[in-house]
Every structure is written in C-alpha cells, then in structure tokens.
VMD Tcl script that builds the backbone (N, CA, C; Angstrom):
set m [mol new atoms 519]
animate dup $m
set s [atomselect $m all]
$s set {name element resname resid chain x y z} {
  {N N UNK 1 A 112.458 97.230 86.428}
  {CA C UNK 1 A 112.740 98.005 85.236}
  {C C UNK 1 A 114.248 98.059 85.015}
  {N N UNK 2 A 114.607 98.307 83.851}
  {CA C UNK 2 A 116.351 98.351 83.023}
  {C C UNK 2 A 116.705 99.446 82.937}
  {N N UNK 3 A 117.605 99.856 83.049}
  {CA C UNK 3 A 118.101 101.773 82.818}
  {C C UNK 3 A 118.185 101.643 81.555}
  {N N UNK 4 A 118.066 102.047 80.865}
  {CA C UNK 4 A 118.101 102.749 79.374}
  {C C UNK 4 A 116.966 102.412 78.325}
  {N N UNK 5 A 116.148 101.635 79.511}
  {CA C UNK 5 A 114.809 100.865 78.585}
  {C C UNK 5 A 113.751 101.934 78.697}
  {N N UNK 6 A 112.737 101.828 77.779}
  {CA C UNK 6 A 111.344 102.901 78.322}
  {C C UNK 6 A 110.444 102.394 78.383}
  {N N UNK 7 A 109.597 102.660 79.252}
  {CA C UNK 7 A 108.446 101.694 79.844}
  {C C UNK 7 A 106.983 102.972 79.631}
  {N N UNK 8 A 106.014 102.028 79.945}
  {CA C UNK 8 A 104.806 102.629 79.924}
  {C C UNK 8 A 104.819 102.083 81.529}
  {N N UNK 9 A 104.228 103.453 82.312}
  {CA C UNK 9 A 104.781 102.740 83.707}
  {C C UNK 9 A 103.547 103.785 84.858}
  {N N UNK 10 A 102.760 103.200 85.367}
  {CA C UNK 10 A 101.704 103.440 86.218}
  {C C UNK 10 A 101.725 102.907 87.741}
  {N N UNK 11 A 102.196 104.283 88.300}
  {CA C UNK 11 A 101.977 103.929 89.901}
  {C C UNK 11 A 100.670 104.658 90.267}
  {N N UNK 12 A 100.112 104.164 91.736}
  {CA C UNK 12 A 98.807 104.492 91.921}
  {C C UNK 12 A 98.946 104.723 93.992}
  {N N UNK 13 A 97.981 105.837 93.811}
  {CA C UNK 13 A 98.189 106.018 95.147}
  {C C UNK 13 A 97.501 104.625 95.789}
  {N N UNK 14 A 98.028 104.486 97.007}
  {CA C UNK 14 A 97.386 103.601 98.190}
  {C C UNK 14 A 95.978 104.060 98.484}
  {N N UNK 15 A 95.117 102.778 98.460}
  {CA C UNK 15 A 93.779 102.834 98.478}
  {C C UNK 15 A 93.279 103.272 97.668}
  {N N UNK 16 A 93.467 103.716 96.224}
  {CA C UNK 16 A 92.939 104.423 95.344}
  {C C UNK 16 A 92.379 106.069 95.645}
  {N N UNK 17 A 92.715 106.597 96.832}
  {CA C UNK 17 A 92.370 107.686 97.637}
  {C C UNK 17 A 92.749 108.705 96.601}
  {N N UNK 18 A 92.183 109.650 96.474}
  {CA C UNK 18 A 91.944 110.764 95.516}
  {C C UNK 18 A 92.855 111.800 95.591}
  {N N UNK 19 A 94.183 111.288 96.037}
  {CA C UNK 19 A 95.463 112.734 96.977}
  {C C UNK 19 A 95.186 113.528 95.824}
  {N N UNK 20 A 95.597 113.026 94.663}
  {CA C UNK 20 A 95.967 114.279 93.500}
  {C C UNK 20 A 95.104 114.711 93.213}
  {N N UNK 21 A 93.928 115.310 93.669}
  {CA C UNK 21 A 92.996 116.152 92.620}
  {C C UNK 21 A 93.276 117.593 92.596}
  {N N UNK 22 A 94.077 118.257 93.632}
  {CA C UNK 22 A 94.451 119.598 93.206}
  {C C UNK 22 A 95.753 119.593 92.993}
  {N N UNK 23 A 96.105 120.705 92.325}
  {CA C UNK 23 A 97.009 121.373 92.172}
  {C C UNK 23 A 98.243 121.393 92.538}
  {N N UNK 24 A 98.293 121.294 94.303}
  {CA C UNK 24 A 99.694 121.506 94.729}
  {C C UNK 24 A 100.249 119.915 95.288}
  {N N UNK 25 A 99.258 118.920 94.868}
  {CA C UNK 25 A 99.823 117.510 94.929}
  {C C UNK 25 A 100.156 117.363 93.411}
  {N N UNK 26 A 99.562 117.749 92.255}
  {CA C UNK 26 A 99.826 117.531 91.184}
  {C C UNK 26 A 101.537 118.082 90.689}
  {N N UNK 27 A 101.371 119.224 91.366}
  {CA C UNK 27 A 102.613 119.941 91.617}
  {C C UNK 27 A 103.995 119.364 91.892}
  {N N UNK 28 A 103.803 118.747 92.960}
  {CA C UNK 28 A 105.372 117.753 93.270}
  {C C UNK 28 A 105.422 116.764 92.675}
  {N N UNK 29 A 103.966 115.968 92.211}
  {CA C UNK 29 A 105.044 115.040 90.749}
  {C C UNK 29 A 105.620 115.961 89.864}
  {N N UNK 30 A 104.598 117.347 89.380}
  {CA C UNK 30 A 105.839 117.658 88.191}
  {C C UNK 30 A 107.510 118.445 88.725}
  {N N UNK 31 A 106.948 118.871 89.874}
  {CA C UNK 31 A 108.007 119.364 90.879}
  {C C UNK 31 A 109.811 117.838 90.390}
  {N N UNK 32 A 108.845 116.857 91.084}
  {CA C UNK 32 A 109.895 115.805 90.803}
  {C C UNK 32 A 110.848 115.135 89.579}
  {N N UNK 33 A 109.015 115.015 88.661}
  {CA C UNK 33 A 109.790 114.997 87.333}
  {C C UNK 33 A 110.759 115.689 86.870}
  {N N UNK 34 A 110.503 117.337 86.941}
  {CA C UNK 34 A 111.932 118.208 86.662}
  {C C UNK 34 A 112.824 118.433 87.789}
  {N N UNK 35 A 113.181 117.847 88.852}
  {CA C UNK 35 A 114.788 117.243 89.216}
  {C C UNK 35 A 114.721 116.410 89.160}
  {N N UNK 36 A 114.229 115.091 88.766}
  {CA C UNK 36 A 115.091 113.992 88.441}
  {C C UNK 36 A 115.560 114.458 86.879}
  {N N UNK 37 A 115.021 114.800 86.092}
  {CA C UNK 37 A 115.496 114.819 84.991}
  {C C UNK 37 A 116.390 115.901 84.985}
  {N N UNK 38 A 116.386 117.206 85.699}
  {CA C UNK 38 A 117.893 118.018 85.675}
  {C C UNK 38 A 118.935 117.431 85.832}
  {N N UNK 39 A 118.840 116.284 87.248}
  {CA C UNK 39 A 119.977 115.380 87.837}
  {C C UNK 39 A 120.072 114.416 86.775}
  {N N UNK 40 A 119.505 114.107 86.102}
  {CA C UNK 40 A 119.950 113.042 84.670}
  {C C UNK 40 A 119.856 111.718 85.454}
  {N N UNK 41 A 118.964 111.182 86.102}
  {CA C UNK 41 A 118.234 110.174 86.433}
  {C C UNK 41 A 117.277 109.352 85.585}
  {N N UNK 42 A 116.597 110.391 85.115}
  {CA C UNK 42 A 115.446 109.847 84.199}
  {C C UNK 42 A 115.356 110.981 83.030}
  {N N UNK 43 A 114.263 110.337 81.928}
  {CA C UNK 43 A 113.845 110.953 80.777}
  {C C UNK 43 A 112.512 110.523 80.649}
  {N N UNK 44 A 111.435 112.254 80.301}
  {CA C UNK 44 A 110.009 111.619 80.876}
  {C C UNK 44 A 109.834 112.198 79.252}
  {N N UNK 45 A 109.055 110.813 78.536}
  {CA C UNK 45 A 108.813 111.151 76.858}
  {C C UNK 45 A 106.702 111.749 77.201}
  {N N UNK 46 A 106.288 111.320 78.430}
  {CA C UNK 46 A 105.262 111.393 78.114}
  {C C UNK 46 A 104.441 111.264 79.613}
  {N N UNK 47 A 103.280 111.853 80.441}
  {CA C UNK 47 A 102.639 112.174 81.309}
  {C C UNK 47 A 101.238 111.957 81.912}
  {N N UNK 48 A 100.443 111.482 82.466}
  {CA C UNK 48 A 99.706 112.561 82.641}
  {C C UNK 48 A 99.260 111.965 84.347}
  {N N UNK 49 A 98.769 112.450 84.873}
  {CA C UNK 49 A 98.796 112.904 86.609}
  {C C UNK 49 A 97.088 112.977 86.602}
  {N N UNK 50 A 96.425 111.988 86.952}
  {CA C UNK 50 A 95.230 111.497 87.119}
  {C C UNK 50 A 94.923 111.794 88.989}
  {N N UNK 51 A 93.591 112.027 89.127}
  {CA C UNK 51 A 93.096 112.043 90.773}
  {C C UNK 51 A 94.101 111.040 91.920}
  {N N UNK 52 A 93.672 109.808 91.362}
  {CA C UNK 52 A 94.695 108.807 92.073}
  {C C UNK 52 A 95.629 107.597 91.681}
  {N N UNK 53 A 96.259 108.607 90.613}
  {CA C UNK 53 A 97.335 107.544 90.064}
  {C C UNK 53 A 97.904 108.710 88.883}
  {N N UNK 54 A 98.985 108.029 88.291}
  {CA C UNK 54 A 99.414 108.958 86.912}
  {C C UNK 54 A 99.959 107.558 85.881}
  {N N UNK 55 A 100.312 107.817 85.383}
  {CA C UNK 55 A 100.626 107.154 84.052}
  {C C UNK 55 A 102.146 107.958 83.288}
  {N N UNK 56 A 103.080 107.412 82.912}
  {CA C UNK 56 A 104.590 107.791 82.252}
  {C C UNK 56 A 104.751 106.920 81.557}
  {N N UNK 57 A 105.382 107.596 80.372}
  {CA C UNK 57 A 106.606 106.845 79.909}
  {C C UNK 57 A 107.294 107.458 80.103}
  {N N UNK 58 A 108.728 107.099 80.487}
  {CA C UNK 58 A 110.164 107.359 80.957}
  {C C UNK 58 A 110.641 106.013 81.049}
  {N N UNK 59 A 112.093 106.360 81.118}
  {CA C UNK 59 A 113.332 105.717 80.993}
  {C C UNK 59 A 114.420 106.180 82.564}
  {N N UNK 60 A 114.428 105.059 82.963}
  {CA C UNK 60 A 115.602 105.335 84.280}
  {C C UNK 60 A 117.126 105.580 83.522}
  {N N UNK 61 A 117.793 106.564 83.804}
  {CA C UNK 61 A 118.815 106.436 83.374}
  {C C UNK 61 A 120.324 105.790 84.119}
  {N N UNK 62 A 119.967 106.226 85.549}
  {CA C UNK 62 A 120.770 105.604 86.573}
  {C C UNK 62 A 120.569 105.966 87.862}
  {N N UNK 63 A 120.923 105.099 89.242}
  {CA C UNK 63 A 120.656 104.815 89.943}
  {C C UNK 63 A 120.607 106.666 90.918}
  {N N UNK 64 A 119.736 106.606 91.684}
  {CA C UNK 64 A 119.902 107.905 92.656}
  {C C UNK 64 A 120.827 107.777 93.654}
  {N N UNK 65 A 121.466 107.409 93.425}
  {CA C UNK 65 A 122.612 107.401 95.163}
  {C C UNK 65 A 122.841 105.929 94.701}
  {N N UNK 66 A 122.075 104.672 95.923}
  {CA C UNK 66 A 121.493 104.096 96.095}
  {C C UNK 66 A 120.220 103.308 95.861}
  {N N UNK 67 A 119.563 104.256 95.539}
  {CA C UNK 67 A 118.169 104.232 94.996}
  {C C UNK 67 A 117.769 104.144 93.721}
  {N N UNK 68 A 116.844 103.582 93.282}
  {CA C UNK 68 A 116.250 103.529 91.735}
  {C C UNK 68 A 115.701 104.946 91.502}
  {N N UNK 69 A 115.459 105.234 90.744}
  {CA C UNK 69 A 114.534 106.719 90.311}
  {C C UNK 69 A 113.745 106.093 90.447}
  {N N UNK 70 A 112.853 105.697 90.327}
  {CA C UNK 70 A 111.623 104.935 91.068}
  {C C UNK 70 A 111.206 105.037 92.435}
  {N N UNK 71 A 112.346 104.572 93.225}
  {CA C UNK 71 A 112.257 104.518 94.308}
  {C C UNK 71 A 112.559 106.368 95.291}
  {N N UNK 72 A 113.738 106.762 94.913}
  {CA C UNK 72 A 113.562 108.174 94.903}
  {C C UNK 72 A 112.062 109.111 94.516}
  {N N UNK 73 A 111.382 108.806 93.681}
  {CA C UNK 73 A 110.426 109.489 93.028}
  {C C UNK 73 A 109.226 109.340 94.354}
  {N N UNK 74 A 109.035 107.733 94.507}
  {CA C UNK 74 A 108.488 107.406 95.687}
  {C C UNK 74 A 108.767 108.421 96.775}
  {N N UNK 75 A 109.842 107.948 97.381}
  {CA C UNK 75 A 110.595 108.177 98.604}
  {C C UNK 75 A 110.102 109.988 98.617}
  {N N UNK 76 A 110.509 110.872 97.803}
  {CA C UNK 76 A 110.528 112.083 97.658}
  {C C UNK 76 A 108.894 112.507 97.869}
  {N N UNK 77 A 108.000 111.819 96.767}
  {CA C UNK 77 A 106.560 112.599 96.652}
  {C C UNK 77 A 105.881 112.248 97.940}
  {N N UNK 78 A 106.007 111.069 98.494}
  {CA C UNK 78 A 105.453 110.212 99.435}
  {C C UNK 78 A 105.833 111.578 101.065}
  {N N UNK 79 A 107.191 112.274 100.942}
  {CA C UNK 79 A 107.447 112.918 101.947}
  {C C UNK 79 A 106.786 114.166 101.874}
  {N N UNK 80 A 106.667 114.667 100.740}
  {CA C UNK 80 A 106.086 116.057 100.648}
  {C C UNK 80 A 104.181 115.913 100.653}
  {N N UNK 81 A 103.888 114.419 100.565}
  {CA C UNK 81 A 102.607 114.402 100.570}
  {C C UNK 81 A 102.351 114.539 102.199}
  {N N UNK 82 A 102.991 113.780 103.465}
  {CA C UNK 82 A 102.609 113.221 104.356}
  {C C UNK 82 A 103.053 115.253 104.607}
  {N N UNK 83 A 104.187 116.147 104.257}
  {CA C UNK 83 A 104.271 116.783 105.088}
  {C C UNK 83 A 102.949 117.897 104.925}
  {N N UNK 84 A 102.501 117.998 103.858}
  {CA C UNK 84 A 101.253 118.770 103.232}
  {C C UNK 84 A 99.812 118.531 104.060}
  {N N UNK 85 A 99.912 117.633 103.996}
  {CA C UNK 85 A 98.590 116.782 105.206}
  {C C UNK 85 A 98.605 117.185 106.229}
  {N N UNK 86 A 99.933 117.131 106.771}
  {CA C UNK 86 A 100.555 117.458 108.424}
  {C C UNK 86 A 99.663 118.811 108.324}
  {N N UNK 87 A 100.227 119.634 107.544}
  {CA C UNK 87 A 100.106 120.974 107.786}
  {C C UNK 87 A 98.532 121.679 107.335}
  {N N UNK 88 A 97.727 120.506 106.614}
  {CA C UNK 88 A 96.881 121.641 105.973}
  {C C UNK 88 A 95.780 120.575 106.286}
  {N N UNK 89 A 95.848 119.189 106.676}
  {CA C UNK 89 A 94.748 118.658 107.071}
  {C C UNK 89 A 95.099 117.201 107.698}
  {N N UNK 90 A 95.581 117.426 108.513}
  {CA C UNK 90 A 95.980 115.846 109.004}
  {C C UNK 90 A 95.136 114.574 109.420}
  {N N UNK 91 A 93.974 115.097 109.191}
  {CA C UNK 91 A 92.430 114.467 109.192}
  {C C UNK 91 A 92.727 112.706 108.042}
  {N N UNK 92 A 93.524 113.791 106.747}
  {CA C UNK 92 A 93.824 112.931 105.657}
  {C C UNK 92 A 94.650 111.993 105.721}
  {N N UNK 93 A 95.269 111.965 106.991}
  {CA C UNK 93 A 96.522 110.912 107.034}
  {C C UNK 93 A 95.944 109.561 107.580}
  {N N UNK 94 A 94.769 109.489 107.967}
  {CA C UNK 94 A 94.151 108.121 108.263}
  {C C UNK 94 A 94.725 106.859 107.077}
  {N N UNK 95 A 93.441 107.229 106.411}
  {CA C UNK 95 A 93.872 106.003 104.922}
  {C C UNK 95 A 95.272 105.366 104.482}
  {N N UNK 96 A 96.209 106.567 104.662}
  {CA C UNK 96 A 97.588 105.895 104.525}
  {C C UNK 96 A 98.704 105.544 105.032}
  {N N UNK 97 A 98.128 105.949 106.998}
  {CA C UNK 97 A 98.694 105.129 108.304}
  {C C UNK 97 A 99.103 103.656 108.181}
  {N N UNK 98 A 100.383 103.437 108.101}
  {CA C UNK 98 A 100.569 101.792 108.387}
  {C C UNK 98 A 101.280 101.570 109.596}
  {N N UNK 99 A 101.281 100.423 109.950}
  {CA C UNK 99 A 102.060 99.861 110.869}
  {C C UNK 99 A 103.576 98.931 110.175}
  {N N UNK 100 A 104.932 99.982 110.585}
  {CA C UNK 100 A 105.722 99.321 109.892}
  {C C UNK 100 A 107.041 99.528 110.703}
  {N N UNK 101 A 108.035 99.057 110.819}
  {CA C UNK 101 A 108.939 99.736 111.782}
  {C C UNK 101 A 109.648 100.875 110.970}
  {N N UNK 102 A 109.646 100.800 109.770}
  {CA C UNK 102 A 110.645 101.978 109.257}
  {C C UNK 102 A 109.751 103.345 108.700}
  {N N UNK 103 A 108.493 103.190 108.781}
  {CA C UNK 103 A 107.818 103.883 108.243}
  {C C UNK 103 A 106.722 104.104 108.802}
  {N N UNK 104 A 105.810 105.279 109.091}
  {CA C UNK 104 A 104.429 105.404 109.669}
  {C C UNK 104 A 103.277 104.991 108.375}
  {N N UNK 105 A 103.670 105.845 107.072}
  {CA C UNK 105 A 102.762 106.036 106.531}
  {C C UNK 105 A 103.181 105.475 104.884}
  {N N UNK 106 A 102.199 105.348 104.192}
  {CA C UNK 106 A 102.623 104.542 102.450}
  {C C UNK 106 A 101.429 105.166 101.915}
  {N N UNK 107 A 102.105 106.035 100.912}
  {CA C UNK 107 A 101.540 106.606 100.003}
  {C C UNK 107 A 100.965 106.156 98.310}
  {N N UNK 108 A 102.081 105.317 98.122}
  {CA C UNK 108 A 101.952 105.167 97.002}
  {C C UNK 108 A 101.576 102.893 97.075}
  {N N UNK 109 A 100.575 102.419 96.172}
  {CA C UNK 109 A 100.657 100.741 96.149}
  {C C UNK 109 A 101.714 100.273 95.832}
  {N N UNK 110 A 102.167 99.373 96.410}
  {CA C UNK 110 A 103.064 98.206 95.839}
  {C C UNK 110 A 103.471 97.788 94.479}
  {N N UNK 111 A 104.214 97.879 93.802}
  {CA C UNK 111 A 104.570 97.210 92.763}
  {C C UNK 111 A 103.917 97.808 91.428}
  {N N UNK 112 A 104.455 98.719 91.264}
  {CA C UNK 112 A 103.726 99.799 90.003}
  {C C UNK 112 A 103.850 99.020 88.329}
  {N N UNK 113 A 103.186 98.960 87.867}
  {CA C UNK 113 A 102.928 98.640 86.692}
  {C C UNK 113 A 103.789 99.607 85.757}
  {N N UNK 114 A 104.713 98.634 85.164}
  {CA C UNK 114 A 105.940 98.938 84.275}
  {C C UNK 114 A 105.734 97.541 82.723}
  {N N UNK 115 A 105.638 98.656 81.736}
  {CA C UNK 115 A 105.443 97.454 80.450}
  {C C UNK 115 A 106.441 98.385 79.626}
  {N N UNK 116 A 107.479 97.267 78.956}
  {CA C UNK 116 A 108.666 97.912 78.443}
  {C C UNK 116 A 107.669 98.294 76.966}
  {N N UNK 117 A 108.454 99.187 76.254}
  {CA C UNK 117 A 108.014 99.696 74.554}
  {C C UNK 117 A 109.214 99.442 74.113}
  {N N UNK 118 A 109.357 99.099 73.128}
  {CA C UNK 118 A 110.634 98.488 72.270}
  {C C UNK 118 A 110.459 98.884 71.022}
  {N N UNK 119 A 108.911 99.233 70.305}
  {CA C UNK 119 A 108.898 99.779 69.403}
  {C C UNK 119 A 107.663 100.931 68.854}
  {N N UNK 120 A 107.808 101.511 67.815}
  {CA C UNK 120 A 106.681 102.707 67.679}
  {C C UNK 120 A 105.265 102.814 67.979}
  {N N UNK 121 A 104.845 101.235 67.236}
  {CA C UNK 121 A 103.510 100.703 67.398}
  {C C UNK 121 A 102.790 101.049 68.527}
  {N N UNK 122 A 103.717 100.214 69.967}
  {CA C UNK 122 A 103.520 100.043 71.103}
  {C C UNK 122 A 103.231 101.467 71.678}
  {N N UNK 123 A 104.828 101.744 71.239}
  {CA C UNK 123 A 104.401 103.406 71.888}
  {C C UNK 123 A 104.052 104.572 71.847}
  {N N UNK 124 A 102.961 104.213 70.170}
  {CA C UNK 124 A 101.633 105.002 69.868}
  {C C UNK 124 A 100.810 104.915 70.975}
  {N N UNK 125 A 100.263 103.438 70.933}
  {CA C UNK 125 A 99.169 103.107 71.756}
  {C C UNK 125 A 99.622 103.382 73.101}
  {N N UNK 126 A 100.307 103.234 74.189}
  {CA C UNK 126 A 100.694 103.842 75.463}
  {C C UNK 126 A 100.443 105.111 75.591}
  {N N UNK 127 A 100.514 105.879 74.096}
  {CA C UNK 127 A 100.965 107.806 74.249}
  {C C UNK 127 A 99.539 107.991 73.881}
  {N N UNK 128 A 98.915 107.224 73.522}
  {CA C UNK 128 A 97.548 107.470 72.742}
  {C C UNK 128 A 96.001 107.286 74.178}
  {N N UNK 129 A 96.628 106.146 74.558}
  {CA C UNK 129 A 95.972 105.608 76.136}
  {C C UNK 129 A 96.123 106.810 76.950}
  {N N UNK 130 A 97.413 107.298 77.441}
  {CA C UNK 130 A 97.896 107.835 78.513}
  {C C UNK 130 A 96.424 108.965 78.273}
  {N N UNK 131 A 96.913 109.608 77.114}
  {CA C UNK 131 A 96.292 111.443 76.943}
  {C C UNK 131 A 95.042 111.005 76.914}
  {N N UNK 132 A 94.442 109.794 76.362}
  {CA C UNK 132 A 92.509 109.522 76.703}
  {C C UNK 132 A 92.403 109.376 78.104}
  {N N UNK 133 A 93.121 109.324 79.286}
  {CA C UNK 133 A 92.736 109.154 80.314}
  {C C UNK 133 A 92.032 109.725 80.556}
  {N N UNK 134 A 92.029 111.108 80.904}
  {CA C UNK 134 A 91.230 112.089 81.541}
  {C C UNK 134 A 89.967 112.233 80.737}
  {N N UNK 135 A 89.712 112.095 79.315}
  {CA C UNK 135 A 88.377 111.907 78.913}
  {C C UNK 135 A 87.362 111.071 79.169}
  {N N UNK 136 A 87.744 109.747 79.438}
  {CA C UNK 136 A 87.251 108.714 79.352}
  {C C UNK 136 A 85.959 109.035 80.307}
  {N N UNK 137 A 84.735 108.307 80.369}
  {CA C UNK 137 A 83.735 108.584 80.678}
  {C C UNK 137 A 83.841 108.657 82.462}
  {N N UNK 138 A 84.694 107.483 82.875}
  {CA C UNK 138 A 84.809 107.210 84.332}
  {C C UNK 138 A 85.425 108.512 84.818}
  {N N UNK 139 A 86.054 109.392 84.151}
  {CA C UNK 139 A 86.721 110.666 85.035}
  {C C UNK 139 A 86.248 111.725 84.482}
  {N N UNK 140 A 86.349 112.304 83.164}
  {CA C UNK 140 A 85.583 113.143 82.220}
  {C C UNK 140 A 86.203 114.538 83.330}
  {N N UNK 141 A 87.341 114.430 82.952}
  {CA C UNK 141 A 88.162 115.638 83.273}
  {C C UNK 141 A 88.495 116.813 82.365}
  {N N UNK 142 A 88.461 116.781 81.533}
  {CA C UNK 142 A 88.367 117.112 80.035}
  {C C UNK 142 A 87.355 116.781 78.887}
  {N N UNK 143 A 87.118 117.568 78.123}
  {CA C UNK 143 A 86.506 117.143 76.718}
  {C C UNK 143 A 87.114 116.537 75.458}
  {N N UNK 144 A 88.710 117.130 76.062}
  {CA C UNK 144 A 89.292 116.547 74.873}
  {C C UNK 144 A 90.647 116.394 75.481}
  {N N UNK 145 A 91.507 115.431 74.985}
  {CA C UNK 145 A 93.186 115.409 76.039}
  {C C UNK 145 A 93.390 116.985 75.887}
  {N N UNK 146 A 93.737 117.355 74.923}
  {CA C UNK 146 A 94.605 118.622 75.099}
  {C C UNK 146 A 94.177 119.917 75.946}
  {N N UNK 147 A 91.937 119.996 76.714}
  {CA C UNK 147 A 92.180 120.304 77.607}
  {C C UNK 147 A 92.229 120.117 79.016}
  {N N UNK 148 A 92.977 119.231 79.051}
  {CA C UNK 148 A 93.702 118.410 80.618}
  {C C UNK 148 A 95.410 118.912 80.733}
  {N N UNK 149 A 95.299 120.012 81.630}
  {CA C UNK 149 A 96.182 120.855 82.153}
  {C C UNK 149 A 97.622 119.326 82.790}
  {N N UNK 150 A 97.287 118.575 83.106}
  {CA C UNK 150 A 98.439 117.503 83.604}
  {C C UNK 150 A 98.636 116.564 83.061}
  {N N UNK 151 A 98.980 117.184 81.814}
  {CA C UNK 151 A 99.275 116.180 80.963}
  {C C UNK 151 A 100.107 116.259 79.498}
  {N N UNK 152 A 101.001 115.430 79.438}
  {CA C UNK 152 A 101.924 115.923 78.034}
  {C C UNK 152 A 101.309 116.044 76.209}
  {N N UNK 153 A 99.966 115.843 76.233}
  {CA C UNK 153 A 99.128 116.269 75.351}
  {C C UNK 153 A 98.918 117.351 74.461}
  {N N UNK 154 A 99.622 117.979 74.974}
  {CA C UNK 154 A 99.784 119.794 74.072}
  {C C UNK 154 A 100.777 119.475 73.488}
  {N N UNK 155 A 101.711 118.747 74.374}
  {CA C UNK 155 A 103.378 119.123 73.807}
  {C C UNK 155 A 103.101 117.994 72.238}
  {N N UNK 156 A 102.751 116.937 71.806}
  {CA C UNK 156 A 102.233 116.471 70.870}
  {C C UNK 156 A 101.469 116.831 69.651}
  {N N UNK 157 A 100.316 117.092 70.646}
  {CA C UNK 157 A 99.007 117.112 70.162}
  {C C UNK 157 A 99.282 118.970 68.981}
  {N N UNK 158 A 99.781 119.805 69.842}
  {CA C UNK 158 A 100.305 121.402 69.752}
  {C C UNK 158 A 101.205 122.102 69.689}
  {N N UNK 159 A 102.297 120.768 69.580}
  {CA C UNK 159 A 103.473 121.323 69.934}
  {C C UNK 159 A 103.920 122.455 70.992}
  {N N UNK 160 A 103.319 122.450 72.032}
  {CA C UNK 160 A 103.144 123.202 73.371}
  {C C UNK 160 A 104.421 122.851 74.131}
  {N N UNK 161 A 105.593 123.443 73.987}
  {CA C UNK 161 A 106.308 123.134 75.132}
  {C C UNK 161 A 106.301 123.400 76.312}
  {N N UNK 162 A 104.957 123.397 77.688}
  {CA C UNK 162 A 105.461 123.618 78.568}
  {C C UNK 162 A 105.384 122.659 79.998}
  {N N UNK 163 A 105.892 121.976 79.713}
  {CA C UNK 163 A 106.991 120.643 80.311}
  {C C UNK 163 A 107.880 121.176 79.979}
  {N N UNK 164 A 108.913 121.783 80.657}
  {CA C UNK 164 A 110.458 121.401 80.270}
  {C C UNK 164 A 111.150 119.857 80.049}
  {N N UNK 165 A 110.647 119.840 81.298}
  {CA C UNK 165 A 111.133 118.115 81.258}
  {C C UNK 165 A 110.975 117.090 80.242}
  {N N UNK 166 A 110.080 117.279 79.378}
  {CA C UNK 166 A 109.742 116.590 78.409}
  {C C UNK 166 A 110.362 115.965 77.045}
  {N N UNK 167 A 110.910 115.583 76.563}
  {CA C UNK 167 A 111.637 114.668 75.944}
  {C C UNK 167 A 110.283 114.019 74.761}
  {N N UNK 168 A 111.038 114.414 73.082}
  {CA C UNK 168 A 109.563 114.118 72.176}
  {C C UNK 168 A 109.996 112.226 72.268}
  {N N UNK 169 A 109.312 111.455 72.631}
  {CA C UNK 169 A 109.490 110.394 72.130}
  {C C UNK 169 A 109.693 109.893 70.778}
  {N N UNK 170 A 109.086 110.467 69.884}
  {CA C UNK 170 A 109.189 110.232 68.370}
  {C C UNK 170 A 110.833 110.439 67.674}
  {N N UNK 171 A 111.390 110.844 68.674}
  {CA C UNK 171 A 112.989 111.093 68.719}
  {C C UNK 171 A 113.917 110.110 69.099}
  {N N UNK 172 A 113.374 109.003 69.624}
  {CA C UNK 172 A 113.658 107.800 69.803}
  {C C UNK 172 A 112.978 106.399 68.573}
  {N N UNK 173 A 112.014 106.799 68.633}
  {CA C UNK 173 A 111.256 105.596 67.791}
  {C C UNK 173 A 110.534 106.062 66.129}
}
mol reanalyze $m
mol bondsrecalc $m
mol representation Tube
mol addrep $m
C-alpha cells in the first residue's frame, strides 16, 4: 500500500478462527483505530469488524517509527489478543501457535487484501459491500447494516457520529 492512497483493505484472522465475536476483541481494533489516527498515522473513512476478519477503508498516512500502520496495527492487536487468551483462556492459543524464531504465535493471515479506490464509483461499492457484511445470509448478524453495532453504518447511513475516528469519505470523493 502508498501513504496518501485509500484502499478498501481486509485482513483476516489466522485460520479463519472466530477471535472477534465479542466485544472486548472487537474493542482493540477500535481501541487501535483511535490511536493510530490520534498519532496521525492513518485515516479510517469506513469499518466494520466481522467474527473473523474486518474490512476498512483507510489511508496510511506515514510510517509508525519504523513500521507501516499496517504493520503496527498488526503488531499491536496481535499482542493484546495473545495477552487476553493468556489470561482468560489459554485453551485458545492452540490454533494460532507457530513455530518461528521471532515469534510464538500469528494472529492475523498473511498478506491482507488491499484494493486502491481512486474514485467515487469504486468507493460507493466498497462502502456499500463493507456495511452488507454483517447481513448477508452466511453471518446474519443484523437485519439491517445500521443494526450492526461494529460498524461505520450509522455514521452514513444516520449520520451517527460515534466513531470518533471516523473521517466522512464523501469529503474526499
């Protein structure tokens, strides 16, 4: 990915394993989303935080240290997941045990799906996809996007601001 570009951009947990279905895993992505975006790393136009995976559009704005916001975002959720497990069920840490020298455990798959938007069209349909997630028949988390609590769908759909972090895309395109 390009810093100042915005992508439609889907990482997915390892093994497709179900980490996010409550609350306080759902929590440290949005936990994350709002410091990277206080620290002015990134800009998140759009959300939503599925059982085992999420879906964004955002824009990297610049590097974390060293690190991509990407890779920070990783690096960060990936630590607060393994330490949550530790503490509240370490039963769960099987599935995402690896053998690696720098690392015990990998939370998140390889190589996350990033498709740049360059223009409105595109990034109707991305903003339009994202918020049907949770309806769709395979998860049926909702009846309708706007009631799926993890997800930037209100702020649109209701003008609901509560994402801080949130950034209207239509302010760009």
């Amino acid at each position: 990915m390009e810093y100042g570009e915005i992508y439609f951009w889907t990482t997915t947990i390892r093994n497709w394993c179900h980490l996010l279905k409550t609350h306080e895993f759902k929590q440290v992505i949005l936990d994350s989303f709002q410091y990277m975006t206080d620290i002015g790393k990134i800009d998140i136009y759009a959300f939503v935080i599925m059982p085992n995976h999420l879906h964004t559009i955002w824009s990297m704005l610049e590097p974390n240290g060293k690190e991509t916001p990407q890779g920070s975002f990783h690096k960060y959720t990936a630590h607060c997941f393994k330490e949550m497990l530790v503490e509240k069920n370490p039963a769960l840490l099987a599935p995402f045990r690896v053998i690696d020298r720098k690392k015990r455990f990998e939370f998140w798959q390889r190589d996350p799906l990033a498709i740049p938007i360059y223009n409105r069209k595109t990034a109707l349909q991305k903003l339009n996809y994202l918020h049907n997630n949770p309806v769709i028949e395979k998860w049926k988390l909702a009846d309708e996007p706007c009631g799926y609590e993890y997800s930037s769908a209100k702020y649109y759909e209701r003008n609901e601001k509560n994402y801080p972090f949130l950034k209207d895309l239509w302010d760009v395109f």
